[in-house]
C-alpha positions as CSV (number, residue, x, y, z in Angstrom):
1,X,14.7,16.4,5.1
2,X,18.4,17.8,4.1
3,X,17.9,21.8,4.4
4,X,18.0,23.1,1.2
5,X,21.5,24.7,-0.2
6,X,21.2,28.8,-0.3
7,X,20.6,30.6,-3.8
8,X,23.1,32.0,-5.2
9,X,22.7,34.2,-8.4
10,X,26.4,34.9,-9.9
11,X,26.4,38.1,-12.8
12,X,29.3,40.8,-14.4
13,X,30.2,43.1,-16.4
14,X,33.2,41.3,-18.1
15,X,30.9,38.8,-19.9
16,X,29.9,35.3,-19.3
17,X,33.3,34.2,-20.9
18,X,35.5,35.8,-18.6
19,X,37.8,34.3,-16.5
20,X,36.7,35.9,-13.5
21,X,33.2,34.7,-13.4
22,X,34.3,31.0,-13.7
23,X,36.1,31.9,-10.9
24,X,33.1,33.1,-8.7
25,X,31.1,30.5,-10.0
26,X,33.9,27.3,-8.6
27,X,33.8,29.2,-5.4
28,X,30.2,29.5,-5.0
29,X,29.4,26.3,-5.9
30,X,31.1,25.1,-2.4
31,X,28.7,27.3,-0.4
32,X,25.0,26.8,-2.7
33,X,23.1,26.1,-6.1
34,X,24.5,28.2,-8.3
35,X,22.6,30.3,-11.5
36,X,24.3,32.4,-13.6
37,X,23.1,35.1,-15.7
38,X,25.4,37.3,-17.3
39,X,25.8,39.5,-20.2
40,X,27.1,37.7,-23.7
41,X,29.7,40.6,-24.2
42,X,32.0,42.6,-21.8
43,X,29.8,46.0,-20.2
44,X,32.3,47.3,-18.4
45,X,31.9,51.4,-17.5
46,X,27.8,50.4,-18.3
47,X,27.1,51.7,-14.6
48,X,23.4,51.0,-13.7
49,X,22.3,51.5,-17.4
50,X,19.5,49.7,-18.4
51,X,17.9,48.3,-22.1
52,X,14.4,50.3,-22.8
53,X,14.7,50.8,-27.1
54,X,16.0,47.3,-28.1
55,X,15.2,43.7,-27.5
56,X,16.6,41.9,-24.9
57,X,17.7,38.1,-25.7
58,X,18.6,35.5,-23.2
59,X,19.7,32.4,-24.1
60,X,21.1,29.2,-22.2
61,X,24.6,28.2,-21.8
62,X,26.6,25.1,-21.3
63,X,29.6,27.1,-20.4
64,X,29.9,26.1,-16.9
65,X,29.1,22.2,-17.3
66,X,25.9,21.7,-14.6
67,X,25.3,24.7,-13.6
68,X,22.6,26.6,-15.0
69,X,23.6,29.5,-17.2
70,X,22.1,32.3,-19.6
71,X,23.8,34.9,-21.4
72,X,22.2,37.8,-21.9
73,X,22.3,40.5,-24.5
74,X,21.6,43.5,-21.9
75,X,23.0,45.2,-19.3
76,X,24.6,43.7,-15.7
77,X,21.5,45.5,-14.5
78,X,19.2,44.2,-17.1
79,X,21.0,40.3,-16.0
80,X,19.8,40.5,-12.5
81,X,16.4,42.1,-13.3
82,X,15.9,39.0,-15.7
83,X,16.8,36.8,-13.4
84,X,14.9,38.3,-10.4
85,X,11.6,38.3,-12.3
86,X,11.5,35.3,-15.1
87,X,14.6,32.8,-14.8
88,X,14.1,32.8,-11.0
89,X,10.6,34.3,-10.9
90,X,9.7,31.1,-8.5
91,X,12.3,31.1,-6.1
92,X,14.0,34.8,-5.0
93,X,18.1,34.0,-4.5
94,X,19.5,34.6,-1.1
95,X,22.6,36.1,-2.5
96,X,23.3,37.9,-5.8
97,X,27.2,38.4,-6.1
98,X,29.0,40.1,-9.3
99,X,32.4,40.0,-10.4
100,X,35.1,39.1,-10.3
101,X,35.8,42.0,-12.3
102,X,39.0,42.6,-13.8
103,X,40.0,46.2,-12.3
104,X,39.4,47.8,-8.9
105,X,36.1,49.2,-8.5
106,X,36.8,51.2,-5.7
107,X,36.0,54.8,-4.6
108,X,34.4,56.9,-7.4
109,X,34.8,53.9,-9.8
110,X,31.0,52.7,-8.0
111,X,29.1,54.7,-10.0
112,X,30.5,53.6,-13.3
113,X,30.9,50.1,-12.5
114,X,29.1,47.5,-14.0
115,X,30.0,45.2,-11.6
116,X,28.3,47.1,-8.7
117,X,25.1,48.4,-10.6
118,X,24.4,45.0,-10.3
119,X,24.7,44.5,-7.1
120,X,23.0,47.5,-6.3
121,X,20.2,46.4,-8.5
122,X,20.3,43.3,-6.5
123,X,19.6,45.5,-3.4
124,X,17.3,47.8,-4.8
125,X,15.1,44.9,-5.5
126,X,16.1,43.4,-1.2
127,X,18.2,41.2,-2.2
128,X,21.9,40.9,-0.2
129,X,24.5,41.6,-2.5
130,X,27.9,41.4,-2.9
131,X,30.5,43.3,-5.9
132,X,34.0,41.6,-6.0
133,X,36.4,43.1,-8.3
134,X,40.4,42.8,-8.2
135,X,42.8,45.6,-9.3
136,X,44.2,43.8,-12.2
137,X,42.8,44.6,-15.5
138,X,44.6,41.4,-17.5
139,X,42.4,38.8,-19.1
140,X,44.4,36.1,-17.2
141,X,44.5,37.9,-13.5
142,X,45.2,35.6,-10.9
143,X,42.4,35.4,-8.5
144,X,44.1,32.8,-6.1
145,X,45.1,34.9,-2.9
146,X,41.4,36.4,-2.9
147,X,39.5,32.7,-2.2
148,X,39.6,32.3,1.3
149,X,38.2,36.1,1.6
150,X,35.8,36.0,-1.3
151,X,34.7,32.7,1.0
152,X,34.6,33.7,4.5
153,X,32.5,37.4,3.2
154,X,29.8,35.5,1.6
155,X,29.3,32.7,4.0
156,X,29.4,35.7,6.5
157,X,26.4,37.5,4.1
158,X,24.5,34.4,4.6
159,X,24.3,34.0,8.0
160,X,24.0,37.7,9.2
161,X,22.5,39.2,6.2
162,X,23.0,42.7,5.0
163,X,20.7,45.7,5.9
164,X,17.8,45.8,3.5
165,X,19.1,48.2,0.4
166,X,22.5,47.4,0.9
167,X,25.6,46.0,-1.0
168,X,29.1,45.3,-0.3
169,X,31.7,46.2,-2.8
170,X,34.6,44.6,-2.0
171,X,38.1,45.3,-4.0
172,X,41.4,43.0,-3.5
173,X,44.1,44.6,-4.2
174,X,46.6,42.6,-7.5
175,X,48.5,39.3,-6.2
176,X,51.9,40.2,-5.1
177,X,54.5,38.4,-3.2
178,X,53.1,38.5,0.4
179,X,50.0,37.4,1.0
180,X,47.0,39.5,1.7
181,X,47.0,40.7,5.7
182,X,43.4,40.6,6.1
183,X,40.0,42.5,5.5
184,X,39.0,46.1,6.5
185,X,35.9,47.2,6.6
186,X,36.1,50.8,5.0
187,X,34.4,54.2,3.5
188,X,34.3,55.0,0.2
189,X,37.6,57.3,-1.0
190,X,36.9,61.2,-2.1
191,X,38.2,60.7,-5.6
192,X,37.7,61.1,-9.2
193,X,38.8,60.5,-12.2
194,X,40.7,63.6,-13.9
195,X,39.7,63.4,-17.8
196,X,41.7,63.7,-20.9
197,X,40.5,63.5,-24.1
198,X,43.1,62.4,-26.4
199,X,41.6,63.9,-29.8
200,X,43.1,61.5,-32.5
201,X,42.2,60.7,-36.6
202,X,41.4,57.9,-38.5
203,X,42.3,56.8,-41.5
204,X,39.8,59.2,-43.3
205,X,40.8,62.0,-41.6
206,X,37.7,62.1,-39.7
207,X,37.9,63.4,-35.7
208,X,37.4,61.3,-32.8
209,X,38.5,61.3,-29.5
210,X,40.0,58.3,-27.0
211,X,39.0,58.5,-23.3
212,X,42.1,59.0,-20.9
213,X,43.1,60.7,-17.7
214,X,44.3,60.0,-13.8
215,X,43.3,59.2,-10.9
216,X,43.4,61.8,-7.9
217,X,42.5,60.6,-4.3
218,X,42.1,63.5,-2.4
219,X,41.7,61.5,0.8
220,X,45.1,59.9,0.5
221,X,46.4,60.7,3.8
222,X,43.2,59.0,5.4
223,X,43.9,55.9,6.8
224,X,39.9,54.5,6.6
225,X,39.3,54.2,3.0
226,X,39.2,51.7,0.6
227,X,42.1,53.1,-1.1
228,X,44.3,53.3,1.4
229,X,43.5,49.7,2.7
230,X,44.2,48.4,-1.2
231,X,47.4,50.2,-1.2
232,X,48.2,48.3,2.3
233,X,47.5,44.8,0.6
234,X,44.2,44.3,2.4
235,X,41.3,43.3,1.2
236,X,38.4,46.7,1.2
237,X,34.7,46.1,2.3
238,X,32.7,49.0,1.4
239,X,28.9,49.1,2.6
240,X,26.4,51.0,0.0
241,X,23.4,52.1,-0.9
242,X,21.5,53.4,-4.0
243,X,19.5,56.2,-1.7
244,X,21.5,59.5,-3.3
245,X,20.0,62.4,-0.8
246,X,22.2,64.5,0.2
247,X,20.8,64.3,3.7
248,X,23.1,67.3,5.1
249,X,21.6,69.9,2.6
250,X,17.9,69.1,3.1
251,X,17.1,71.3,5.9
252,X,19.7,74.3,3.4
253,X,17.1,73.7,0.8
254,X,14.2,74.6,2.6
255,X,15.5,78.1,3.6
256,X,15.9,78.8,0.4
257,X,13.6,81.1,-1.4
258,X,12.5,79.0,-4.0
C-alpha cells in the first residue's frame, strides 16, 4: 500500500485571491494533498480575532483547479477553526501553513498579523504550523527566491515536527539582486510600531482619522533577531507560542500585597 501523502491545510489573511496563496498552494502541492480554506476578502491587521455576532459562510471554490478550496467569510482564525472541526473534522492535517503574506510579519507585527493568528490557532488546537510572509506589500510580489526555503522548512516540519503549541513565523526579506544567503533561526525583535494619526475630512466635513506611524527597533544593534537577519538578506525563522505569562514576574506578584 503507497503511504499516504501528508495533510496539508494552506490559509491567509490576504484572501483566497491573492497571489501569494496560489503561490503556497503550487508549492505544497509537491510535498502533500492540499485543502485550502481561506477568507473571501483580504484580513490583514485581523490578529487572532474571531467571528461570535454574525454568521459565518463557507462556500467551495474552483479557484485552484483540483484542489479543494473554501472561502470563507470569517476570520484567518475563524478559516483554520472551520477547517479543523467540519471541512476536516475526519482527518486532522499534519501541517497548517499561512501566507504568503504580502508584508513582513516580523517582530511586533505577530500580534497583529493575520497571517500568524492562524498559525497560532493552528497550534493552539496541536497542530504544527508554519506563517510565511515576505517584506513586500505589492499585489504582484515576486515570491521566486523564497521556494527552495519555503520548501526545505516545511519538509523539515514534517519530518521532525514542532514542539506541541508551537509555530514558526518565518519572514523573507523583498527579492533583490543577490540571492538570499541562507536561513537563521532567530528571536523575536523589541520593536513597535510608533503611531500617528493623520486626522483628515471628508467631503462633508465630517472628522476621521487615517492610521500612520514608524517603525522603531530598539534592538537594532543585536545581531540575533529577525530584523537584523531580514536586513542581512536571510531568510528569519522565529519559534512561538500563544502561552503570554510573563514567567519572570510570577514569583514579584506574589510578594505583593494584594
Amino acid at each position: 500500500m503507497a503511504e499516504q501523502k501528508p495533510l496539508i491545510l494552506i490559509t491567509n489573511d490576504d484572501g483566497i485571491t491573492s497571489h501569494g496563496i496560489r503561490t503556497l498552494v503550487e508549492l505544497m502541492k509537491q510535498v502533500g494533498s492540499v485543502v485550502v480554506v481561506a477568507p473571501n476578502s483580504p484580513q490583514s491587521g485581523m490578529g487572532h480575532a474571531i467571528t461570535i455576532s454574525n454568521p459565518i459562510r463557507l462556500y467551495p471554490s474552483d479557484i485552484f483547479g483540483d484542489v479543494p478550496a473554501y472561502e470563507c467569510s470569517g476570520t484567518p482564525a475563524d478559516c483554520v477553526k472551520l477547517a479543523k472541526h467540519h471541512v476536516l473534522k475526519d482527518r486532522s492535517p499534519d501541517l497548517v501553513v499561512s501566507g504568503i503574506n504580502h508584508g513582513s510579519n516580523s517582530s511586533i507585527s505577530i500580534l497583529y498579523s493575520g497571517t500568524m493568528s492562524a498559525a497560532i490557532e493552528a497550534a493552539i488546537e496541536g497542530i504544527p504550523a508554519i506563517g510565511f510572509s515576505l517584506g513586500d506589500f505589492t499585489s504582484k510580489a515576486d515570491f521566486s527566491h523564497a521556494h527552495e526555503h519555503i520548501l526545505s522548512i516545511v519538509r523539515m516540519v514534517l519530518e521532525r515536527g514542532l514542539q506541541r503549541g508551537t509555530a514558526l513565523n518565518v519572514n523573507f526579506p523583498a527579492k533583490a539582486a543577490e540571492p538570499l544567503k541562507g536561513i537563521r533561526i532567530c528571536r523575536q525583535a523589541n520593536a513597535k510600531w510608533q503611531e500617528v494619526f493623520d486626522e483628515r475630512r471628508d467631503p462633508h466635513g465630517r472628522r476621521y482619522f487615517w492610521l500612520a506611524g514608524d517603525f522603531v527597533n530598539f534592538d537594532s544593534h543585536a545581531e540575533d533577531t529577525d530584523e537584523y537577519a531580514l536586513s542581512q538578506n536571510y531568510t528569519s525563522v522565529v519559534p512561538c507560542h500563544y502561552d503570554l505569562t510573563s514567567y519572570g514576574m510570577l514569583d514579584e506578584l506574589k510578594n505583593w500585597n494584594l
